[in-house]
C-alpha positions in Angstrom: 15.4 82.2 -34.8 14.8 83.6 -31.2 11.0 82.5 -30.2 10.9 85.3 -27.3 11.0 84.9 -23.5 8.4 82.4 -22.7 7.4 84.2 -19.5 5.8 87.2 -21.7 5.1 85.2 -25.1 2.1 83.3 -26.0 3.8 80.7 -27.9 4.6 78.8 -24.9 1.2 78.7 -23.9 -0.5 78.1 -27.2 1.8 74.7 -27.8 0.5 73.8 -24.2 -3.1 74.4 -25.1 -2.6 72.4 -28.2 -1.2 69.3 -26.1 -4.0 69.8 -23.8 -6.4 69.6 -27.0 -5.0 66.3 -27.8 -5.1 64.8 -24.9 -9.0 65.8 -24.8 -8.9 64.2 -28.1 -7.7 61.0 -26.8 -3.9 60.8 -27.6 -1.8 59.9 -25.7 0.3 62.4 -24.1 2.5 63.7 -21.2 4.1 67.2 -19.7 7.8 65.8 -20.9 6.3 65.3 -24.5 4.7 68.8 -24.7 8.7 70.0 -23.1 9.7 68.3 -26.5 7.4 70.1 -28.9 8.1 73.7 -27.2 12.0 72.3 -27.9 11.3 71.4 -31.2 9.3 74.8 -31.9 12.6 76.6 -31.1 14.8 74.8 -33.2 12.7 74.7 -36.7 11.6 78.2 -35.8 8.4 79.6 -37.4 9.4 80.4 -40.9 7.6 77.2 -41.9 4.4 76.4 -41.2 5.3 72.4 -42.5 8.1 72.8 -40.6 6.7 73.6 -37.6 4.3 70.7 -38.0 6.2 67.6 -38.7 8.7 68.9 -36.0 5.6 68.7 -33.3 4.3 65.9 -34.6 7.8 63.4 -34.7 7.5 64.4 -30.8 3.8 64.4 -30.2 3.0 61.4 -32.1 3.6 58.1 -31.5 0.7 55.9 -32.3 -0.1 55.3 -36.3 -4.2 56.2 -35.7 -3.9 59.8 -33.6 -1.9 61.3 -37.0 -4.7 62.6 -38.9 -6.0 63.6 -35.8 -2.8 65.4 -35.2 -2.8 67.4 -39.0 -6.8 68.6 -38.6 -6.1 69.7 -34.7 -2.9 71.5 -35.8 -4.7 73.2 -38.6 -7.4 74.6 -36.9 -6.0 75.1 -33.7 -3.0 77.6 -34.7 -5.0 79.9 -37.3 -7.2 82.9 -35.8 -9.3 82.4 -33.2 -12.5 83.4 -35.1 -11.6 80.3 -36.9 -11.0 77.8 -35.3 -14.4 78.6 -33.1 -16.4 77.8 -36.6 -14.8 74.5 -36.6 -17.3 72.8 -35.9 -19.7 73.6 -38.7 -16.2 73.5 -41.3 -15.6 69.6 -39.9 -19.2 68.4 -40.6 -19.5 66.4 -44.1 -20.8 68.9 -46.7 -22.4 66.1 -49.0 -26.7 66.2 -48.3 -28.5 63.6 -46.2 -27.8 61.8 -42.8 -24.1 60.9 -42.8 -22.3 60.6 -39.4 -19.4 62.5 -38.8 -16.3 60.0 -38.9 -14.8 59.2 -35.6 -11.3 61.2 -36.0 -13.4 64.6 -36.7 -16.0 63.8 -33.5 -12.6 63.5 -31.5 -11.2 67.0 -33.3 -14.8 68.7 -33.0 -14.7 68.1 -28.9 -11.1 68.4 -28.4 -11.8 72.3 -29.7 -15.1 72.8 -27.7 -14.7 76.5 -27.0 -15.4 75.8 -23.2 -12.7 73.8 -22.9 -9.7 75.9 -25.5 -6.9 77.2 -22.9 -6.1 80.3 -22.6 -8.9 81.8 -24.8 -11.8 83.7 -23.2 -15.4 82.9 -24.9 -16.5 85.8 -27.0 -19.8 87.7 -25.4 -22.8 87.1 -27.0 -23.1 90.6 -27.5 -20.1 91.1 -29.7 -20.9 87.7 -31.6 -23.5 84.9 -32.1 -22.1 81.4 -32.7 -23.9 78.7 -33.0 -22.6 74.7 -32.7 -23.9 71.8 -33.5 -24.0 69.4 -29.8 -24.7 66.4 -31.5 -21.7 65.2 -30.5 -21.4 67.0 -27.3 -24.0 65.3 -24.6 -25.6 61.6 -25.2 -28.3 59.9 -23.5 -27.8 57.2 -21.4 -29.4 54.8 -23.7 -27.7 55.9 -26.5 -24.2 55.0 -24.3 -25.7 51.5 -23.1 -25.9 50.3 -26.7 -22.6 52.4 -28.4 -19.9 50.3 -29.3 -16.9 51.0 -27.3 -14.7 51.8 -30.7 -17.2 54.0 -31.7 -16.9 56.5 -28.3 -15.5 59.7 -28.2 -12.4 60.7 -25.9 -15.0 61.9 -23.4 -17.8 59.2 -23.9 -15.1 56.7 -23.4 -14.4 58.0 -19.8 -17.6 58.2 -18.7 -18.8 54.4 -20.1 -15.1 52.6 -18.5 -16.8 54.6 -15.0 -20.1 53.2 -15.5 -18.9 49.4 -17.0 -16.9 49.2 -13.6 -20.6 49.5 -11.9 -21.3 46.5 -13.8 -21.6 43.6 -11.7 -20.5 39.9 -12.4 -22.5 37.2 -10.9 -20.8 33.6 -11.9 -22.4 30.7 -10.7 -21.2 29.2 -7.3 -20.2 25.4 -7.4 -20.2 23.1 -4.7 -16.2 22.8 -3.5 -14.6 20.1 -1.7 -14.5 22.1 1.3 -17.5 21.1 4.2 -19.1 22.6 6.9 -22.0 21.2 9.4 -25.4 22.2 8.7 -29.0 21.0 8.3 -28.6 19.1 5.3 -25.8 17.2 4.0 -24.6 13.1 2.4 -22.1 12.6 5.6 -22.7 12.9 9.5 -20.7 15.3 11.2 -20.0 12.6 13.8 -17.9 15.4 16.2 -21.1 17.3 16.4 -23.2 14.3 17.3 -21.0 13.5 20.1 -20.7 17.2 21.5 -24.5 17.3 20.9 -25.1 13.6 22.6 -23.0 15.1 25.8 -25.4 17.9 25.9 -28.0 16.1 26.5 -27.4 13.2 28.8 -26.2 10.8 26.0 -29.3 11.0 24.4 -29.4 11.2 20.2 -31.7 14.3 19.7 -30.0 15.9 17.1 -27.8 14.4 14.2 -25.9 17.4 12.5 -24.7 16.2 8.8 -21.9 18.0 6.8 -22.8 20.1 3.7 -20.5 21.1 0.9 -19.6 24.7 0.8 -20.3 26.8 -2.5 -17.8 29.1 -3.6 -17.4 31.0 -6.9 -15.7 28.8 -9.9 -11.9 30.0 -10.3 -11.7 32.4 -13.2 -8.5 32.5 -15.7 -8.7 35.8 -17.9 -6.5 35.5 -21.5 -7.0 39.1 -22.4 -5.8 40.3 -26.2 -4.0 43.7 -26.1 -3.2 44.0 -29.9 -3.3 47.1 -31.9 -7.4 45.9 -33.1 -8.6 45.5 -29.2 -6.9 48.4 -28.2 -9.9 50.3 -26.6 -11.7 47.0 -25.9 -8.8 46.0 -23.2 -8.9 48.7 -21.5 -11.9 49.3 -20.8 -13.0 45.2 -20.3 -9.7 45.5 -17.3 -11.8 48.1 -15.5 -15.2 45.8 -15.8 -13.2 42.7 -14.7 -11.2 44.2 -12.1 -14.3 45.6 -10.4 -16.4 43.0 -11.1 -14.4 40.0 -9.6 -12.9 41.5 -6.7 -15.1 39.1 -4.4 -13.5 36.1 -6.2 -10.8 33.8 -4.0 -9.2 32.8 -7.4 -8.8 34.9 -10.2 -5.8 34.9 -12.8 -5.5 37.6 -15.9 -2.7 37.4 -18.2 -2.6 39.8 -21.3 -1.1 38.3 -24.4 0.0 40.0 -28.1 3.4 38.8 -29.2 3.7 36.9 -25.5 2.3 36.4 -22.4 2.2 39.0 -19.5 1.1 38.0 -16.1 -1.3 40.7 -14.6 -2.7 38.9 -11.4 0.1 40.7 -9.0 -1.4 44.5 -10.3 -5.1 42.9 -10.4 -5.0 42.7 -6.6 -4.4 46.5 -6.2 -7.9 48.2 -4.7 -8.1 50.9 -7.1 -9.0 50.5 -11.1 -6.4 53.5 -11.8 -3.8 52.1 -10.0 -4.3 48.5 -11.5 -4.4 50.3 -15.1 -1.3 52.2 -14.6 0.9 49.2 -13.3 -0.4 46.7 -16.2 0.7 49.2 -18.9 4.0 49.6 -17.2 3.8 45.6 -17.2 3.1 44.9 -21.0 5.5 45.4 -23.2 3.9 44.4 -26.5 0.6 46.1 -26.6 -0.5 47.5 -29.8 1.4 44.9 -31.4 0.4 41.5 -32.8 -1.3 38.5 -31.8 0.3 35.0 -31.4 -2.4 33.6 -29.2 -0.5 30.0 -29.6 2.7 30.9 -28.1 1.2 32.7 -25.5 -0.9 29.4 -24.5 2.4 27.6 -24.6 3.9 29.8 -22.6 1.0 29.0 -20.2 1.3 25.4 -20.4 5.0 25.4 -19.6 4.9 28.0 -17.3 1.5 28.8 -15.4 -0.3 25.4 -16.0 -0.5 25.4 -11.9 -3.2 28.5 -12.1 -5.7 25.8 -13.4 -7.4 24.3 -10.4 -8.4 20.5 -11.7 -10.8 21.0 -14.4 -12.7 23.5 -12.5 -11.6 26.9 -13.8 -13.5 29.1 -15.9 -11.4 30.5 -18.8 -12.3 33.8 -21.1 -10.5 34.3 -23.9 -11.1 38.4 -24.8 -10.0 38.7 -28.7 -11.3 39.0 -32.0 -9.6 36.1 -33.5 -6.9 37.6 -35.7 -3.7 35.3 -34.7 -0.9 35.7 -36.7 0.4 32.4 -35.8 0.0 28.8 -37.4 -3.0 27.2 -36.9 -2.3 23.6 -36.0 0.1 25.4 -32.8 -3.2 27.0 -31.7 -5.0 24.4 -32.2 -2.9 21.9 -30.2 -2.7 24.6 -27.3 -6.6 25.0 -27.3 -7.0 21.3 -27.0 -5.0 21.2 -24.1 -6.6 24.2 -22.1 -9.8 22.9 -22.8 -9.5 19.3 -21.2 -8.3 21.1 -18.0 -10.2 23.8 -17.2 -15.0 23.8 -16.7 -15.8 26.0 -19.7 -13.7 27.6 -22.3 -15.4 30.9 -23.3 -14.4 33.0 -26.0 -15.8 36.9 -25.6 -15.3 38.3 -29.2 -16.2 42.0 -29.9 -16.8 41.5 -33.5 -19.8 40.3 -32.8 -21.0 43.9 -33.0 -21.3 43.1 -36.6 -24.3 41.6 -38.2 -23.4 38.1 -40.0 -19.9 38.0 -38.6 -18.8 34.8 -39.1 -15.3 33.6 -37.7 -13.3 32.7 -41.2 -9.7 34.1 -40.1 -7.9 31.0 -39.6 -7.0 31.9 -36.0 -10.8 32.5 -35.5 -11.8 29.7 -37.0 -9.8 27.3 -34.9 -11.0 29.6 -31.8 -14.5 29.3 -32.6 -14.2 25.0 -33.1 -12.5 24.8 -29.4 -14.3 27.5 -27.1 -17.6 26.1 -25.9 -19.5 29.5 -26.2 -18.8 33.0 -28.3 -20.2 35.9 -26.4 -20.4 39.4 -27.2 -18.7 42.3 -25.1 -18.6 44.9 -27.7 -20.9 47.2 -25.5 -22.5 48.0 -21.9 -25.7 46.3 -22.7 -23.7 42.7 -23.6 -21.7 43.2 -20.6 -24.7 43.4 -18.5 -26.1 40.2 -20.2 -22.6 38.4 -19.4 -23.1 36.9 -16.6 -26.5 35.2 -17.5 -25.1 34.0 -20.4 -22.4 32.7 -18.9 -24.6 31.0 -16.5 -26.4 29.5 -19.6 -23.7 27.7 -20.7 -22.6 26.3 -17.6 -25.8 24.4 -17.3 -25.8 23.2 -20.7 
């Protein structure tokens, strides 16, 4: 069946608008994906209306979470116009009382905001009045400081990975085995006594001594990039690669199934950049966790990126290993004899009572010194005194 010249048709334009709704509804999608649904348009055709749809979606889909998303976009996006513009009010929950809209229809609702449909002019308010409901549409900053990061929508979720790399990370400096002369010191800096003698005739006026330089602890980052901390890694990327640019020694690694060295892209300037080349980098994300291997791996591998028992590790996962136990076990005993502090930042902690009784958890929760919450910009903001707390304990 012949679709029509796409230079004078509006199908063309209406499967691009729909990919542009979906992006604003936070899947994932490219210009070569929406090439292959205009494809797949022409070869089902548009005698079927299911047709049409599971065609678009084998080619538009590719993550288990966005296809719901998918079926209520595609619904009310190719219907009439008049339609699709009362969306908002058809998506809210009919039952009586204070029920939140569930995530997938918040992401559906803003994704087919009339300002933002393409290719469709807003009616004028004197040919119709419609009214929406912008609960979803604008939030206050307060409301954002204390909104769990899986909760955001796509367009909250831009603006909080913006303001979380504003979030600055303070870690205690340390006293290094490095010296430098000044005031106060253990040692005499016996070359400047000398130099300072000959200054003066011989004479012993001033005795400079040799302090001990402070410098930021070296920081390894084990960061989780399973299918559960999906959102989470992203976004706690941006706040660590902004936050710790002033470090000398920094290491990140991502781990699911294995280990993926990230320190090369973390030492790109911009966040963007750095974001881009780490998901070209790992190769298993959205997948499991087998946080035991991956601490193998960095036993046999990367044990070097441990400077003597002074780095600070963060583990960023929830805990749900898939692997044995006693391998995690014996790999968390190891890092923690050779490394300062061993802190595990866990957004379940979001939840009141959580309690870590996943057997990966559990074992993670025995070895780590501290749990600390990240699940949010107000616990980010709090990280760095907390992790200041723990060193002095």
């Amino acid at each position: 069946m012949q679709l029509g010249d796409s230079r004078s048709g509006k199908l063309a334009d209406n499967i691009t608008g729909f990919g542009r709704a979906l992006r604003r509804a936070g899947v994932r999608l490219d210009s070569t994906r929406m090439g292959l649904a205009q494809q797949a348009a022409q070869i089902v055709g548009l005698g079927s209306r299911g047709d049409l749809s599971a065609a678009m979606e084998a080619v538009l889909i590719s993550r288990e979470q966005d296809r719901l998303v998918f079926r209520e976009l595609f619904d009310a996006y190719f219907r009439n116009p008049d339609v699709a513009n009362k969306l908002l009010s058809q998506l809210l929950p009919s039952a009586e009382g204070k029920a939140e809209p569930s995530k997938r229809r918040a992401r559906v609702r803003e994704a087919l905001s009339p300002q933002k449909a393409f290719g469709q002019n807003l009616p004028k308010a004197a040919d119709k009045e419609i009214e929406f409901d912008a609960a979803m549409t604008a939030s206050s900053a307060e409301r954002l400081k204390h909104a769990d990061f899986n909760t955001l929508s796509a367009s909250e979720y831009a603006l909080v990975e913006r303001l979380a790399r504003e979030v600055p990370l303070s870690l205690p400096h340390m006293p290094s085995r490095r010296s430098r002369p000044g005031a106060h010191g253990a040692r005499m800096h016996w070359p400047g006594v000398m130099q300072a003698a000959a200054r003066h005739g011989g004479e012993l006026l001033h005795l400079p001594r040799l302090a001990r330089c402070e410098e930021p602890l070296p920081l390894l980052v084990l960061v989780d990039v399973s299918g559960s901390m999906e959102r989470y890694a992203r976004l706690l990327l941006s706040f660590l690669h902004a936050a710790t640019q002033t470090h000398k020694r920094r290491d990140v690694f991502a781990f699911g199934t294995h280990l993926t060295d990230l320190s090369a892209a973390f030492r790109m300037a911009d966040a963007d950049a750095m974001l881009a080349t780490a998901s070209a980098q790992i190769a298993d994300f959205a997948g499991g966790t087998r946080l035991g291997d991956s601490l193998a791996t960095l036993r046999t591998q990367h044990a070097r990126r441990l400077v003597g028992r002074r780095s600070l590790v963060l583990v960023i996962s929830d805990g749900l290993d898939t692997g044995e136990p006693q391998d995690l076990a014996r790999e968390l005993v190891w890092l923690k004899g050779r490394c300062r502090r061993l802190l595990w930042l866990n957004p379940l902690l979001r939840f009141d009572g959580y309690a870590p009784l996943a057997r990966g958890a559990s074992v993670l929760h025995q070895q780590a010194h501290a749990m600390l919450a990240v699940h949010n910009l107000s616990r980010l903001q709090d990280l760095a005194a907390s992790v200041a707390a723990v060193l002095r304990r």
